[in-house]
N, C-alpha and C positions, 0 to 999 in steps of 0.2 A: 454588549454582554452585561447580563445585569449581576448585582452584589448577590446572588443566589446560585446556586452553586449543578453543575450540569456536566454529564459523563463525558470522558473523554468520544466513548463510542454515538453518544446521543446528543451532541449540543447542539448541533443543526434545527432539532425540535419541528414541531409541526407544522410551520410555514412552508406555504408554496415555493419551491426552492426552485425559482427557473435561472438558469445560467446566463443569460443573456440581458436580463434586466438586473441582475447583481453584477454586473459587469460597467451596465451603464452607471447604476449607482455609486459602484468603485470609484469610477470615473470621478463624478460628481462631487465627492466626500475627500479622494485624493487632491482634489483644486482646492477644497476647502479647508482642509485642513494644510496645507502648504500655505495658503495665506495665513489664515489665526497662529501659525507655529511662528511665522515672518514676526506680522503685526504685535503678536501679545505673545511669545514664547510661548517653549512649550510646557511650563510651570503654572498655570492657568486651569479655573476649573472649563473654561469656553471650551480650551484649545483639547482638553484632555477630553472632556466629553465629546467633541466630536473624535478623536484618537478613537476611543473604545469600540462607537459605531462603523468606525473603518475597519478597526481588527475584527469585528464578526463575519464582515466584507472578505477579507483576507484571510483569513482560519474558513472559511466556507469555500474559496476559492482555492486552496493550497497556497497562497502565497507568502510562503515559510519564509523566505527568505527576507521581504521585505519586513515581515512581522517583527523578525530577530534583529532588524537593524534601528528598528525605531526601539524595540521592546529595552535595548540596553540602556535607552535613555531615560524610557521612561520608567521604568520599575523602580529604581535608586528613586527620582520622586515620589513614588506612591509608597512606599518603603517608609521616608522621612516624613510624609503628611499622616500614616496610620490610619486605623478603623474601614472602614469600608475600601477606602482606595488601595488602602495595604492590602487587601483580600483580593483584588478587581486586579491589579498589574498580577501580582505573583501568579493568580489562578490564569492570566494572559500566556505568561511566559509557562508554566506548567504545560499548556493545552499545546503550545507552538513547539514545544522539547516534545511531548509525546507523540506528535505528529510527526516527528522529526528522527522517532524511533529511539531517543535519546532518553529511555526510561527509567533508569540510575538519577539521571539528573533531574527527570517530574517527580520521581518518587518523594526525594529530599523537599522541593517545593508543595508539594503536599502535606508533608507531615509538617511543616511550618505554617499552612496553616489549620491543619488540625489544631496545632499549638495556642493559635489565635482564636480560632471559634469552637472549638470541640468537634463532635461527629454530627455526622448528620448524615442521613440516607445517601446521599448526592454525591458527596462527599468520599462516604466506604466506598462507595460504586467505585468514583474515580479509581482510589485505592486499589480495590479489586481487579480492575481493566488496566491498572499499572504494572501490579504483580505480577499477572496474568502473563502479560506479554516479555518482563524478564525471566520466566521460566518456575517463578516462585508458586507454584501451585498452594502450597499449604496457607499460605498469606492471604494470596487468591482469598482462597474458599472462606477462610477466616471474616475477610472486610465485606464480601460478598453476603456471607451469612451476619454482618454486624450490618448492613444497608438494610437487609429483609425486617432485621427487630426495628430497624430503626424507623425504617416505613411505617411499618405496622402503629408505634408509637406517636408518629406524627400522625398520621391517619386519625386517629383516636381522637385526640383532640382540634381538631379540626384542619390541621397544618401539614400542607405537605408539599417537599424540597428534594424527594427522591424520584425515581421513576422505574415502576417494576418492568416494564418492558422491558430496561437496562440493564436491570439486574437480572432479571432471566435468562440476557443474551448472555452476561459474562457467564452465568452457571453452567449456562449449554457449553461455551466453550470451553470452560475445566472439566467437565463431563467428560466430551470428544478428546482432553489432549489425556486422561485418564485412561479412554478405551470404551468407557462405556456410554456404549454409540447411544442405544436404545432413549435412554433418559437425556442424555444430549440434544436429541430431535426431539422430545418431547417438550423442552424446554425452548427452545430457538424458534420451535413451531408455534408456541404461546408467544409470545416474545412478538414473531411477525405480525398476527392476529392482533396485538394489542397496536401496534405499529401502524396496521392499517387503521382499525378504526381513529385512533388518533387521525391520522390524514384524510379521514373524512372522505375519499375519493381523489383526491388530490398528488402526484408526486409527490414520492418522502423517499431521502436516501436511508432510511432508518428501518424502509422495509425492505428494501434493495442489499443492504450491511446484512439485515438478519435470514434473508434471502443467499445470501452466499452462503454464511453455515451452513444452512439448509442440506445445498446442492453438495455442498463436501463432504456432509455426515450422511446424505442419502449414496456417493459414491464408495461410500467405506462400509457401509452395512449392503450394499449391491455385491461387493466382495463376499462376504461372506453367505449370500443367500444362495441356498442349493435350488431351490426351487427359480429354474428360468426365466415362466413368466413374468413372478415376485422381482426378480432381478431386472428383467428389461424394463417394469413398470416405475421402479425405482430409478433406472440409468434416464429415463426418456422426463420425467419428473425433474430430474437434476438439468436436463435441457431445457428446457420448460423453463425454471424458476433464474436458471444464468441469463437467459434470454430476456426476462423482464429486468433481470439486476442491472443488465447492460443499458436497456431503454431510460429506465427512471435513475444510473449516474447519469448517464448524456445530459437528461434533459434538467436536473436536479444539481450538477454537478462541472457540467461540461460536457464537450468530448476528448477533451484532452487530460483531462482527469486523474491522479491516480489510481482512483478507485473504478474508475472506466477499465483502467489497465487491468487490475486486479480480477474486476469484473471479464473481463474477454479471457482473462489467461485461464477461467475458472471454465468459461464456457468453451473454450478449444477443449478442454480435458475432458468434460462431460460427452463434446460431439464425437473426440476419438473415441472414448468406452461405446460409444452408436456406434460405431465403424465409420463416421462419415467426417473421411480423413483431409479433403480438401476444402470444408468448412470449417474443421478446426484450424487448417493451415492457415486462414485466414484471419482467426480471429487471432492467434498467436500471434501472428505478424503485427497485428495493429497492438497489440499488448506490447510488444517491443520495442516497438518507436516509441511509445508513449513512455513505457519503464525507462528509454535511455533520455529523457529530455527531463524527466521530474526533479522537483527541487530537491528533497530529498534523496539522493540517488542509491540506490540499494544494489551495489552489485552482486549480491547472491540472488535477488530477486532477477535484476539483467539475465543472468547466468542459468537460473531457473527457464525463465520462458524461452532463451535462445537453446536449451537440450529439448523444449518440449518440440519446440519449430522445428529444428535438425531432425527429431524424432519422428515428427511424424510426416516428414520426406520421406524418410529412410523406411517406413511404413509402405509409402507408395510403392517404392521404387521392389521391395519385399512381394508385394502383388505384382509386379508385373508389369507397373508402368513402368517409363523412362523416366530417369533421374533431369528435372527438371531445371536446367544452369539457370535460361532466364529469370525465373524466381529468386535465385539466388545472386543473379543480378541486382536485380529489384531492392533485395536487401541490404543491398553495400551500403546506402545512404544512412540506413541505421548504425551499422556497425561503423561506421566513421563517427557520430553523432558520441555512439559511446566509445571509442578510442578516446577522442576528447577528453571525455571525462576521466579514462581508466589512468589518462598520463596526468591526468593534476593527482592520483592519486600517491600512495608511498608504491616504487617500484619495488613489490618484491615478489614472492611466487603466486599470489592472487592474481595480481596485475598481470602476470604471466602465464596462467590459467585462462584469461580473456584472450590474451595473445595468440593463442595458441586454436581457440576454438574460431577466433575472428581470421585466422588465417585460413582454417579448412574451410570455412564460407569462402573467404577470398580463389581460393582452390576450386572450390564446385562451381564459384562465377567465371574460371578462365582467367581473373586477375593474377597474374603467376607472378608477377613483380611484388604485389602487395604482400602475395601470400608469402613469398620467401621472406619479406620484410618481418613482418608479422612474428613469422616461424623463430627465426632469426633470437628477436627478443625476446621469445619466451624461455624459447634455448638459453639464454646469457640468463637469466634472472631465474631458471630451474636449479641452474648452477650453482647458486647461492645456497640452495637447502644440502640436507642430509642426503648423500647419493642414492642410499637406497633408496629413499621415500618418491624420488623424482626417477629414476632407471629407464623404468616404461615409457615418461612420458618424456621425456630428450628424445629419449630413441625413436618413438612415432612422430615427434618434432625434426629430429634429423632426414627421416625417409622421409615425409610430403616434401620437403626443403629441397632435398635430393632430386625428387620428381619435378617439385616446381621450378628448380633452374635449369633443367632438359630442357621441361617446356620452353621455358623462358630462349635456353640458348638455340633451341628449332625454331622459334617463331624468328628468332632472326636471321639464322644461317636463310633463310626462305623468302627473305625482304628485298 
C-alpha cells in the first residue's frame, strides 16, 4: 500500500484481482517475510517493506485477523519512526478496524491523521465511508462533500489522490439510507460506469461493490412502482446485476469471500421478489456458511440470512410444497459452525436468539436431541432479561422443547 491515501470502499483499485494467484502470492511474501522478521527484526526498512506488500495481500483477502496480530507490532514502530511510515501503519490499521466493522475506532485513526497531513480528497472519502457506516449521516455528507471540492482542487492543478467513483458510491449510499432512492441510483449508477471503465474489461470488485447498491436501490424503488411492467423490469435488473456481483467476488475475491457472502444474500432476495424461491434457497444457504466461518463474524448478519433461508422454506411449504427436513438436514453443518462461534460469545439474550432459531432448524432436521439442547439455552439465558420483553419467546421455546422431547421419548420407547 502506498504513502497515498485510498477509500475504505475502493483500495483494492484497478488491478486484475484474481483470487487464486493472490493466494499463491500470500504464500510467497508470508515465507518471506517470516524469514527477514527472523533475520533482521521487524524494525527494519527490508523487513517492513515487505510487511506492507503482505498486508495489501491480506486486506484484499480478508485476512483480518492475521493483519491485527502483526498490525499491534507494527504500528508502535511506524508511530516512533514518523512522516510517511507514521501515515502507512496508522492508515493499515484504520483500513483492518473498518473491515472489522470496528468504525468508532477507524474514525479516531483517521482524524490522526488528518492531523498529520491535512485533507485531501482520499482521505474525506475515507471520512465519509466511516461516518456513513456508524450511522452519522450529516458527517457523512459533510466529508463527502469536502472529498468532491477537494477533487476538484487537485484536479486543477495537475494532482490527484481522490477517486470520484468513490465518492459517488458513498453519496448514493447517504442518498438511499436518506430515502431518496431516485438520486441514490443515479449516483451508484455513475459510480459503476466509472468503475468499469477503470477495469478496462478486466474483473474489479469495485464494480461488483457498486453493483450491489445497485440491486438494493433498484428493490426499494420496485416497491414503490405501480406500474408492473416498470416493476418486474426493475426486480429482473436487480437479478441481473447480483448475478454478475456474485461472478466478479468469486473470481476477484474468492469464493469464500465475505463479500461473496453479501453478494449471494443480495441475490437470494432479488430471486424471491422473482418468485423463484428455490434459487434463492440456494443462494441463502451458501451465504450462511460463508457468513458463519468469516473472520469478522457479524452475528446480526448470521441471523439475517438464517430468517431469510427459514423464510423462504416457509415460502415453499405456503405454495404447497412439502416442508423439506432433508435440507434442513444439509444445514446442521452450518449451524454447528456458528454455534461455535455464538459460545465464544458473551452469553446473554443475543446468544439466546441464535439458540433458539438454531434449535427450530435442529427441529425441522428431526435432530430432537439437539433441538431440545438448543431450546433449553435459549430458555436459561431469556431468563436473564426483563420478562415482559422475553414472554413470547420462552413460551414458543418451551412448546418446541415440549414437542421435541415427545419426539425424543417416542423414538425411543420404539427402539
Amino acid at each position: 500500500m502506498s504513502g497515498g491515501y485510498a477509500a475504505p470502499e475502493a483500495e483494492d483499485g484497478p488491478m486484475e484481482e484474481l483470487a487464486e494467484l493472490q493466494v499463491k502470492e500470500e504464500a510467497r511474501l508470508e515465507k518471506l517475510f517470516a524469514e527477514q522478521r527472523a533475520e533482521r527484526g521487524l524494525d527494519d526498512d527490508v523487513t517492513l517493506n515487505t510487511f506492507f506488500k503482505l498486508f495489501d495481500m491480506w486486506i484484499q483477502l480478508y485476512r483480518l485477523n492475521k493483519c491485527m496480530e502483526v498490525l499491534e507490532e507494527v504500528v508502535p514502530i511506524c508511530r516512533s519512526r514518523g512522516g510517511d511510515l507514521h501515515v502507512k501503519g496508522v492508515q493499515a490499521l484504520a483500513f483492518t478496524l473498518w473491515k472489522k466493522s470496528q468504525f468508532k475506532d477507524a474514525i479516531l485513526l483517521f482524524h490522526e491523521i488528518e492531523d498529520l497531513i491535512g485533507c485531501s480528497a482520499a482521505l474525506c472519502e475515507n471520512m465519509g465511508h466511516t461516518y456513513s457506516s456508524m450511522g452519522n449521516y450529516d458527517e457523512a455528507s459533510n466529508y463527502f462533500n469536502k472529498a468532491l471540492l477537494c477533487l476538484d482542487e487537485e484536479e486543477k492543478i495537475g494532482k490527484k489522490t481522490g477517486d470520484r467513483a468513490g465518492i459517488l458510491l458513498g453519496l448514493g449510499l447517504i442518498e438511499d439510507r436518506l430515502g431518496r432512492f431516485e438520486k441514490a441510483l443515479a449516483a451508484v449508477r455513475e459510480s459503476q460506469a466509472l468503475f468499469r471503465q477503470r477495469a478496462n474489461g478486466k474483473p474489479s470488485s469495485l464494480v461488483a461493490k457498486a453493483g450491489m447498491s445497485i440491486a438494493k436501490i433498484l428493490l426499494k424503488l420496485a416497491l414503490q412502482e405501480p406500474d408492473s411492467k416498470k416493476r418486474e423490469e426493475m426486480e429482473e435488473e436487480a437479478v441481473e446485476r447480483e448475478q454478475e456481483n456474485v461472478a466478479l467476488f468469486e473470481v476477484t475475491c474468492g469464493d469464500d469471500s465475505p463479500l461473496t457472502a453479501s453478494a449471494l444474500r443480495g441475490l437470494g432476495e432479488a430471486l424471491k421478489r422473482r418468485g423463484k424461491i428455490g434459487e434463492a434457497i440456494e443462494s441463502f444457504a451458501r451465504s450462511y456458511n460463508l457468513e458463519a466461518q468469516k473472520d469478522a463474524f457479524d452475528l446480526l448478519a448470521v441471523m439475517e440470512v438464517h430468517n431469510h433461508l427459514f423464510g423462504a422454506h416457509m415460502d415453499l411449504v405456503k405454495s404447497g410444497s412439502p416442508l423439506s427436513r432433508a435440507s434442513f438436514r444439509a444445514y446442521l453443518p452450518t449451524v454447528d459452525i456458528t454455534l461455535r462461534r455464538v459460545r465464544n460469545m458473551p452469553q446473554d439474550a443475543n446468544a439466546g436468539a441464535y439458540y433458539k432459531v438454531a434449535g427450530e432448524f435442529a427441529a425441522f432436521a428431526e435432530d430432537y436431541k439437539q433441538a431440545s439442547d438448543l431450546l433449553g439455552e435459549a430458555i436459561r439465558l431469556f431468563q436473564t432479561e426483563e420478562a415482559e420483553k422475553v414472554e413470547s419467546l420462552i413460551k414458543h421455546c418451551q412448546d418446541l422443547k415440549e414437542f421435541s422431547d415427545a419426539q425424543c421419548a417416542k423414538s425411543q420407547a420404539s427402539q
